[in-house]
Every structure is written in structure tokens, then in C-alpha cells.
N, C-alpha and C positions, 0 to 999 in steps of 0.2 A: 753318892750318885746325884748327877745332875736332875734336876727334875725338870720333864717337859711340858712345856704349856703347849696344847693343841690351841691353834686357832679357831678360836669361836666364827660357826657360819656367822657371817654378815650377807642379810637382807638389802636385797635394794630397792629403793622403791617404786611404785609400778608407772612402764611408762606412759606418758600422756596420748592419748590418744584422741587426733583433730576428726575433728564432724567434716562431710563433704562442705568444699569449698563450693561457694556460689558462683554461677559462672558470671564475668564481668558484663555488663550492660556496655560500656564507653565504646566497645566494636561498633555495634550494632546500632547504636546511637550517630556516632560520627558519619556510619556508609551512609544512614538514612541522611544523615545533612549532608553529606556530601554530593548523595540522589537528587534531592531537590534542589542543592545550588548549581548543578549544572543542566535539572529539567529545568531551571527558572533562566538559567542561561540561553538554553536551544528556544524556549518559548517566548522570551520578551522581543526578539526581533518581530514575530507575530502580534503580543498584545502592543506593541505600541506603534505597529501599521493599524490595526484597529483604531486606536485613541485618536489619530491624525485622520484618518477617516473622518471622524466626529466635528473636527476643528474647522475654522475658517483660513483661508489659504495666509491671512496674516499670522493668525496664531501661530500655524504650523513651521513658520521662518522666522520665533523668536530664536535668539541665542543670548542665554541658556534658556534650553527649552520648559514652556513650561506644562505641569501637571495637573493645576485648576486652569478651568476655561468655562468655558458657557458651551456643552454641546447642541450642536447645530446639523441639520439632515439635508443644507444647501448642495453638499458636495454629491451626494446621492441622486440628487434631483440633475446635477451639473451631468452626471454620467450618464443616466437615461437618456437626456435630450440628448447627450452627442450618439445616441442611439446604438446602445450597447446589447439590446434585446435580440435582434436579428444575429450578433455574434454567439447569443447562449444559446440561442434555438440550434443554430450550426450546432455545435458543442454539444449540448446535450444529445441532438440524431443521432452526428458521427459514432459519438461515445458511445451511445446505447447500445444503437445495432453493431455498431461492429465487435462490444463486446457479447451479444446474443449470439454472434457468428461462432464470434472465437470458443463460448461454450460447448455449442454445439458440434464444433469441429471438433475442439481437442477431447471431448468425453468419448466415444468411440475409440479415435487414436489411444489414448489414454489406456484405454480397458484395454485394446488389443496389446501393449506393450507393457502390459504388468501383468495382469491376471491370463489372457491368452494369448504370451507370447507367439511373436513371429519368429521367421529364420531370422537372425541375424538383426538384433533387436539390439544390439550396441552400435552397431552403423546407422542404422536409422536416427538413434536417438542421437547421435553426432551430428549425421545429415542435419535435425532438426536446428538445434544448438550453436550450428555450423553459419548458419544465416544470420545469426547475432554477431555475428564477428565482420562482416563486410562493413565500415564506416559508412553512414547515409550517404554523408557528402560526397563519397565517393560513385554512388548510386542513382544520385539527382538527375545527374544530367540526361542518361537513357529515359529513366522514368520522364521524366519532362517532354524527351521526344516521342515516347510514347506517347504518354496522356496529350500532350499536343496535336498527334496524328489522327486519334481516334476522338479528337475535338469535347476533349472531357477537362479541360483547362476548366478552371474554379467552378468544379461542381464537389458537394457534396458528397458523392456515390466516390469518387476519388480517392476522398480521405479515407470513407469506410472498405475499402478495397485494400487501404494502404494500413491503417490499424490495426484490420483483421490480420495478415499479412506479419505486422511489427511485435504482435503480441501471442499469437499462433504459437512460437516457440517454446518460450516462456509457458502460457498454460500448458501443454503438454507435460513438461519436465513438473512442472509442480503437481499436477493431477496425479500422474501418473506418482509420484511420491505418497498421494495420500492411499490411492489405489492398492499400492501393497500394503498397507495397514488394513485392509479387507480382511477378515479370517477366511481361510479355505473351509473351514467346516460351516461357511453358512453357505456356500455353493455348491458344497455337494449334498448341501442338505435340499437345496433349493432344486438340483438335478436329481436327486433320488424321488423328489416330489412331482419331478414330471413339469417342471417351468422351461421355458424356451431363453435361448443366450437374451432374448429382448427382454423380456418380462423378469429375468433374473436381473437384468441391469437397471431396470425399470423401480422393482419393487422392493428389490433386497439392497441393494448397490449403491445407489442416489441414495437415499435415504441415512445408511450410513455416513457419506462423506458429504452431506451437505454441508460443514463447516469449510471443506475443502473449496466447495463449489464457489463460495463465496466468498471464502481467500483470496480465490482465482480472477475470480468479477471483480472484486476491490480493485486488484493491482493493477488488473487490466482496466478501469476504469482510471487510474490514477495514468498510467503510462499516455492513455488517450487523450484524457482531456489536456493535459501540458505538453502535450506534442507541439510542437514550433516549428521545424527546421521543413517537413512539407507543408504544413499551414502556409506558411510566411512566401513560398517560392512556387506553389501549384493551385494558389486561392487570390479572388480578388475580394469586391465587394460584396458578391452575392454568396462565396460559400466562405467568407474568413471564421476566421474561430476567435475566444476570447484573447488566448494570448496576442493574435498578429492585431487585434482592438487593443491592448494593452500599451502595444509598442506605437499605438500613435500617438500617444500622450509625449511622446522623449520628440522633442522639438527644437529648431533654430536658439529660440529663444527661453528655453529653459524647461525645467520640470513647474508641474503643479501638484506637488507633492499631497496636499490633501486631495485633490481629485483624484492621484493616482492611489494613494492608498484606497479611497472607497471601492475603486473601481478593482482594484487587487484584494479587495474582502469581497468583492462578489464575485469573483473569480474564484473564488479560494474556498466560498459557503458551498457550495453542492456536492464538491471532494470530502470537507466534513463531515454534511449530512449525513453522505453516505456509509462513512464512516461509522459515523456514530447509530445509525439505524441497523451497522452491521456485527457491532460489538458481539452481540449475544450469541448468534453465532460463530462466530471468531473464536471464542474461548471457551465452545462446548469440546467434549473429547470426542474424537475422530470414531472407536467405535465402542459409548459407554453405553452399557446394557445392551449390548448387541449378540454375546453368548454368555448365559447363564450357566 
């Protein structure tokens, strides 16, 4: 008889088993350089109208330019005297009030076409929207014979007539955006308690969307103060604005490139400012801690 050999079990050894993998850094790394070398791109056309500000009108026309210089506050001094103060004072009016207007028109609008819709609250908001689509320049020439007729040629009251008007639109659609982020349960908290439609908008309302309000203000501060195209055609001396002062530096006989940079960094510091005094509200949440 043959004799059979069973196969002896054979053991195999146990497999290896990898620990988690770390996740790579090099992504995250490269966006972030990637970030800053095209925020460093959109910002140096700025830092380096600032620098030439600084310079003297020779520096500013070396080629290749240069980087050390001796800064100098001559050109600043140069843009006063061509007397640039009575264009901010314009500027700053128009801006203000007409975005004071614009708030207080579109907050009402606003509430009524979010929280208390109207009939037929997609027409209207087209209506509104609808006015952004007409080209200025197609618009100039009536406005002109208007403002002509009723002998409102370069006045102030004009442009805030016309601002309010250009930027109306716009706050509307954006308020009325933050407006539905309202919870309904703070309004019928606020009507169960016996508040009036004012007093609910007054003390429950505003308060929530104040980061809105002043979204709203910014932009519409930003649209006002660089307005050109009625500055430039409905203003003279007495109501022109910074930019229709900007564009008289561009002459026969050439640019002055450091005067015009100084004078386009103080054109450009109150837009900032306001920017930057408005940060903190800008990046609060629309409505944090508002229902518990």
C-alpha cells in the first residue's frame, strides 16, 4: 500500500497592516502661494501708485524704475494747491446723502418684498433691476435737458438725485436678500408680544441685519463716489467731483505722473477708510445668536 502524506497546514504570516496616512500639506501649501501671488498681483498696481505718490516728478520718469528714493510730500502739497478740497467736499455730500437716501428707501422696499410680500413681487423686483439695464449714455441726453430746464446744471442736489436713483436698485435686491435670512419665529414672536409692523422692524429687524445694512452702504458708497460719466457731463466748477479733478491732470502736454498718483491715493483713501472701519461688521453673521 502506498502510503499518503497529508499535507501539513502551512501558516502564513500575518498581514501588515499601514497606520492612516497623513494627509499631504503640498495642496494647501501651493493654493496658499498661489493666493498671495495673484493677491500680490491685483495689489501692486495700488502699492506702487502709492510709492510714486511719495517721489518727485523726476524720480517717477526714471527707466528702469527705481525702488530707493528719498520720499518727498511736495506732490501732495502740489494737489491741494491745484485745489482738490472743494472736489472732496462735493464727493463726500453727494456720497453721503445720497447713500442715506438710498438706505432709507430700500429698507421698507426691502421688508415689504421679503418678509411682507406684495402681489406680484417678481414684477416688481424685475421692474427694479430692470433700470440697471438702460446704458447711461443712452439716458444723458434727456437728463441733460432736464436738469437744463429746471436750471439744476452743476449743482450738487443733481448728482444726489442721480445716485440715489443709480444705486436704489441694487440696495433693494441685496437687502431684500439679507431680509430672508430673518427667522419667522422672531416675528411672530415679536407679534404675539403685541409690537407694531414699525417697532418689529425697528427693534427686532435692523438689528439683526446690520452687517447687511452696511454691505449695502459700502457698495453704495463705492458706486457713488467713482461715478464719472454724470460728474464729467452735468457738473462744472462748483459741483465737480474727485474723479472729473482727476481727469484734469491728463493734458496737451503730458502726464505728471507723481502728482497724479498723490492725487489718485486721496481719491482712493476714504473708499478704504471706509472700508476698513467697516470690516467688523461685514464678517459678523447675518443672524448669530438671534434664536436660541
Amino acid at each position: 500500500m502506498a502510503a499518503t502524506i497529508e499535507d501539513a497546514p502551512t501558516t502564513s504570516a500575518p498581514a501588515r497592516t499601514e497606520g492612516p496616512r497623513r494627509p499631504s500639506r503640498v495642496g494647501p501649501v501651493l493654493l496658499t502661494t498661489l493666493t498671495w501671488i495673484v493677491a500680490i498681483g491685483f495689489f501692486f498696481p495700488v502699492l506702487w501708485m502709492v510709492l510714486t505718490a511719495f517721489k518727485s516728478e523726476n524720480a517717477a520718469y526714471t527707466d528702469p524704475p527705481t525702488l530707493i528714493f528719498s520720499p518727498t510730500l511736495e506732490q501732495f502739497r502740489a494737489v491741494f494747491d491745484a485745489g482738490i478740497g472743494p472736489y472732496l467736499a462735493n464727493s463726500l455730500g453727494a456720497t453721503a446723502i445720497s447713500t442715506a437716501l438710498v438706505l432709507v428707501l430700500a429698507t421698507p422696499a426691502a421688508f415689504a418684498l421679503s418678509l411682507r410680500p406684495v402681489e406680484k413681487t417678481q414684477d416688481v423686483l424685475f421692474f427694479f433691476i430692470s433700470t440697471k439695464m438702460l446704458p447711461v449714455v443712452a439716458a444723458i441726453v434727456p437728463i441733460y435737458v432736464v436738469v437744463n430746464e429746471i436750471r439744476a446744471l452743476d449743482n450738487i442736489w443733481t448728482l444726489v438725485v442721480l445716485y440715489t436713483a443709480m444705486n436704489l436698485p441694487i440696495a433693494v435686491w441685496m437687502m431684500r436678500s439679507f431680509f430672508l435670512e430673518v427667522p419667522t419665529e422672531l416675528l411672530e414672536a415679536a407679534s404675539i408680544d403685541g409690537a407694531s409692523l414699525g417697532r418689529t422692524l425697528r427693534e427686532v429687524v435692523l438689528p439683526i441685519i446690520s452687517p447687511g445694512i452696511f454691505a449695502t452702504a459700502l457698495i453704495c458708497v463705492i458706486f457713488a463716489w467713482n461715478e464719472f460719466f454724470f460728474a464729467v457731463n452735468l457738473t462744472a466748477a462748483n459741483a465737480g467731483t474727485v474723479p472729473v479733478f482727476l481727469v484734469g491732470f491728463i493734458t496737451s502736454e503730458g502726464l505728471y505722473w507723481a502728482r497724479l498718483s498723490a492725487a489718485a491715493t486721496l481719491a482712493a483713501l476714504p473708499v478704504v477708510l471706509a472700508g476698513w472701519f467697516a470690516q467688523n461688521k461685514l464678517v459678523q453673521g447675518l443672524s448669530f445668536g438671534a434664536v436660541k
